[in-house]
C-alpha positions in Angstrom: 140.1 112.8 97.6 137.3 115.4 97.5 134.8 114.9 100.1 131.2 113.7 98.9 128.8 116.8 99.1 125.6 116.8 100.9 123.0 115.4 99.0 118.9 116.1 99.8 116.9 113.2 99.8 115.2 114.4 96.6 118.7 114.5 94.9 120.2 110.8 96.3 116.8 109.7 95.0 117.3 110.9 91.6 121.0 109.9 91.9 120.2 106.3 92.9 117.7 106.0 90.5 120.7 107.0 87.8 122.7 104.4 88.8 124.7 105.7 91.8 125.3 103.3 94.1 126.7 105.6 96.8 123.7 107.5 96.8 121.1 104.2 97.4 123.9 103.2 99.7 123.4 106.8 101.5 119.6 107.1 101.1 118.5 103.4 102.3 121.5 104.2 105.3 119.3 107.7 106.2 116.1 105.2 106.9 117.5 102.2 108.4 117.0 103.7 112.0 113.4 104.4 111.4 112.3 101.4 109.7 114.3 99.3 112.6 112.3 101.4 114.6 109.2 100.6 113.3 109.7 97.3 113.3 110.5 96.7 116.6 107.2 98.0 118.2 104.9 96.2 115.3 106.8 92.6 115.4 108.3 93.1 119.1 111.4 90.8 118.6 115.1 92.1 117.6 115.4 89.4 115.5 112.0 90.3 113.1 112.8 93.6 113.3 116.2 92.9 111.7 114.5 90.7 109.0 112.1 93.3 108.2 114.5 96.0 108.0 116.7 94.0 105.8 113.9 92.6 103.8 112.5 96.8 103.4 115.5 98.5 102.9 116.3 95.3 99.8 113.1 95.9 98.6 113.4 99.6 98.1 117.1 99.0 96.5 115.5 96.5 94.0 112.5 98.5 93.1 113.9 102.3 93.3 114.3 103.0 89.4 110.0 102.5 89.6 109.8 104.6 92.6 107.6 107.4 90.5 107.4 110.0 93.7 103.8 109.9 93.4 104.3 109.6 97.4 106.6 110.7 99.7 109.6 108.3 100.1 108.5 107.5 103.9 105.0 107.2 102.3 106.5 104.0 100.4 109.3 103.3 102.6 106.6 102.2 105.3 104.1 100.8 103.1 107.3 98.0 102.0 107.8 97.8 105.6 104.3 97.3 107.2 103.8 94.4 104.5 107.1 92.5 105.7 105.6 93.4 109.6 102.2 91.6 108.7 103.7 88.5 107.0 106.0 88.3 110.1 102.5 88.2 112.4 100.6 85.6 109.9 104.1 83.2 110.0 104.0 83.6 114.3 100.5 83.0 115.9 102.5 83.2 118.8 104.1 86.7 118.5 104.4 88.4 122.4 101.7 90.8 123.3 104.6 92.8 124.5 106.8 94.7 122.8 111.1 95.0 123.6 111.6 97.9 125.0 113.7 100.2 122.6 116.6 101.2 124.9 116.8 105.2 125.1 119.6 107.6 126.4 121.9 107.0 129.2 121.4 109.4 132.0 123.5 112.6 131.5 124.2 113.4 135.7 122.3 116.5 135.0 119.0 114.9 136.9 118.5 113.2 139.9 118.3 109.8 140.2 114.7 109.9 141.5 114.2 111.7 138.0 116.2 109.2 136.4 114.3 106.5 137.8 110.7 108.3 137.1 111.8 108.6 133.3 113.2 105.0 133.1 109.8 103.8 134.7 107.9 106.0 131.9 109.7 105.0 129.0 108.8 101.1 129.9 105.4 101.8 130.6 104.8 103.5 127.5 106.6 100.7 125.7 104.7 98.3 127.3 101.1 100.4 126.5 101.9 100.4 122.7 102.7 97.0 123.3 99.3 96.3 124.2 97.5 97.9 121.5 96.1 95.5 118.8 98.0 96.1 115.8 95.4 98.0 113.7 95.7 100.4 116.9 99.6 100.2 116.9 100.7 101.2 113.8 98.0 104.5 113.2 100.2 105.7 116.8 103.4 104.7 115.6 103.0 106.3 112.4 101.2 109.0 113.1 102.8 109.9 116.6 106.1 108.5 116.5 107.1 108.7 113.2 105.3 112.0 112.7 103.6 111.2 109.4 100.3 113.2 107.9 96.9 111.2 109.1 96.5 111.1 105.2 100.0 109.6 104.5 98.9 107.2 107.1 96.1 106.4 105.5 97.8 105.9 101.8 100.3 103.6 103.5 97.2 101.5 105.2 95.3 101.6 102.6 91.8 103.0 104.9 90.5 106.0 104.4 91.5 108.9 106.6 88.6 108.8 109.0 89.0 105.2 109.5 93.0 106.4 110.7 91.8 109.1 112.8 89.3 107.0 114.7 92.0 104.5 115.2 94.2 107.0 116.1 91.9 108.6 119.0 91.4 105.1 120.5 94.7 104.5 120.7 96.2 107.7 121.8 93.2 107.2 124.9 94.4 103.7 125.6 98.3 104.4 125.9 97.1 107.1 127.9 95.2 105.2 130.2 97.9 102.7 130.9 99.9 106.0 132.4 97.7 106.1 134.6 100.2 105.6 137.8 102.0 108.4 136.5 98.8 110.7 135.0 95.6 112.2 137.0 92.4 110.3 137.6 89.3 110.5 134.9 87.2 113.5 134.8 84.6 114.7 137.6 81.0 113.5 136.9 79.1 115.9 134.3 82.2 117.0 132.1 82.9 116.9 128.4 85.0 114.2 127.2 87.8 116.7 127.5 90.2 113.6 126.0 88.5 112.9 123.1 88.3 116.1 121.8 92.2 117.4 122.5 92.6 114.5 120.2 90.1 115.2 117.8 91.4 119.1 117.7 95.2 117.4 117.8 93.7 116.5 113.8 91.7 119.1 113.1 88.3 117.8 113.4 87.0 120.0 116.4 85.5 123.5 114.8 86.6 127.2 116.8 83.1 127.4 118.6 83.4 124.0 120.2 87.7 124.8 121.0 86.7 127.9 122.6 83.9 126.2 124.8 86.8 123.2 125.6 89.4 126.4 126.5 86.7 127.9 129.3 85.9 124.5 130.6 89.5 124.0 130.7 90.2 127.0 132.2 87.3 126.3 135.1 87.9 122.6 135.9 91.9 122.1 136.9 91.1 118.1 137.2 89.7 117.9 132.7 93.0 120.5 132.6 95.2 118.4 133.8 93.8 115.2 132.2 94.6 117.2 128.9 97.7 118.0 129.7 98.5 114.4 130.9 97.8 113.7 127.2 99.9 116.1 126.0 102.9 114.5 128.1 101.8 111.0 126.6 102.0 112.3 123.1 105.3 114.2 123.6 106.8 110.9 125.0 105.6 108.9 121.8 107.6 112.0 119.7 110.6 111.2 122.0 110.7 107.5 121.1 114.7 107.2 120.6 115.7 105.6 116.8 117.5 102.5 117.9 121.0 101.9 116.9 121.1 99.0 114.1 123.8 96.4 115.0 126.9 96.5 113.1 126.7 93.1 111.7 123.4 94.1 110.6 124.3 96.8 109.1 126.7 95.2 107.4 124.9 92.9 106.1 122.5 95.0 104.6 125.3 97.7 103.0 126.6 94.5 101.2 123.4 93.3 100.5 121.8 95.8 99.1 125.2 96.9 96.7 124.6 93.4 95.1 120.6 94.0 94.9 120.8 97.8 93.6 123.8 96.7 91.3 121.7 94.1 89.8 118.6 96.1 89.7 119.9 99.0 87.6 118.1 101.3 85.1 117.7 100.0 81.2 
């Protein structure tokens, strides 16, 4: 049998939209870690992030033959998912102000198990900051900073304008920092810039080269704002390194058989 060859996504998107069911199967199979992902930290239960990623990836099997590519696919992908995540918090008043930790790599024996033990504690306080966040707050950072997405793709999939994102974004990024604290330096001395604010605001482009260049020298002159800047860098590297969970096997399952009998039954005129 000749092996299947490598599609882009452009290409499984044109294919699916033809009819192929391999290639939805293969596409909506690409994004299932993501969206899982994704809905993990916004509904904080296994069990609604299974629904929503079941309920997404369905969606986009029903509705792919309308998917004009206006947007990018994770531009759509997470605006179908972010609606699910939403009518999950309106059916459950009650939904934990903590999120499940997503469970990331198993020590390799190349670190100590001081550093082991560092990471591990790092990893759940981070969980547990973004956790906190309200959920306006939450998903600008998981977007933006875990999933990497454009502040203006952001924006199209929340449908605010990209300032209001960016403002959400800087608040956020402050506040998971500041629950590091234990494991990031103290606030600046009395008199200085808010060295924080604007390595975020610079992070999206909204500082101009005469104020960077005044932010480098006080940087360069004041090791406590230094190292405060560089505590944030660490906090936004660790959102980067968030790990894709693996999707159960049932589940995955499920959704493969699922979404065969959606796409099959959804095909083009």
């Amino acid at each position: 049998m000749t092996a299947r060859v490598a599609l882009s996504e452009r290409e499984l998107i044109s294919a699916a939209k033809a009819g192929d069911a391999g290639a939805l199967e293969e596409l909506l199979e690409k994004q299932q870690g993501r969206v899982f992902r994704f809905g993990m930290k916004m509904c904080g239960d296994t069990e609604d992030a299974g629904d929503v990623l079941q309920e997404t990836l369905f969606a986009m099997a029903r509705t792919i033959h309308g998917f004009r590519e206006e947007s990018s696919l994770a531009t759509w992908m997470y605006t179908i998912a972010r609606s699910f995540c939403v009518k999950k918090r309106r059916r459950r008043k009650d939904a934990p102000d903590a999120m499940e930790p997503l469970s990331g790599e198993e020590p390799d024996g190349r670190t100590s198990p001081e550093d082991d033990a560092v990471r591990s504690q790092t990893a759940e306080a981070l969980d547990r900051a973004i956790g906190k966040l309200a959920p306006k707050y939450r998903e600008v950072l998981l977007l933006r900073d875990v999933e990497g997405l454009p502040a203006t793709e952001v924006a199209e999939i929340l449908g605010v304008r990209v300032d209001a994102v960016k403002s959400r974004l800087h608040r956020a990024r402050l506040a998971v920092r500041a629950a590091l604290a234990p494991f990031s330096p103290g606030p600046s001395p009395p008199g200085c810039p808010d060295v924080l604010g604007l390595f975020s605001r610079k992070l999206e482009g909204e500082v101009t080269p005469a104020l960077c260049e005044e932010m480098e020298k006080h940087l360069a002159a004041c090791p406590r704002c230094d190292g405060l800047c560089a505590s944030l860098r660490e906090t936004l590297e660790l959102c980067r390194a968030v790990p894709t969970p693996a999707v159960p096997a049932e589940l995955q399952k499920s959704i493969r058989g699922g979404a065969r009998r959606v796409g099959g039954s959804a095909g083009p005129a």
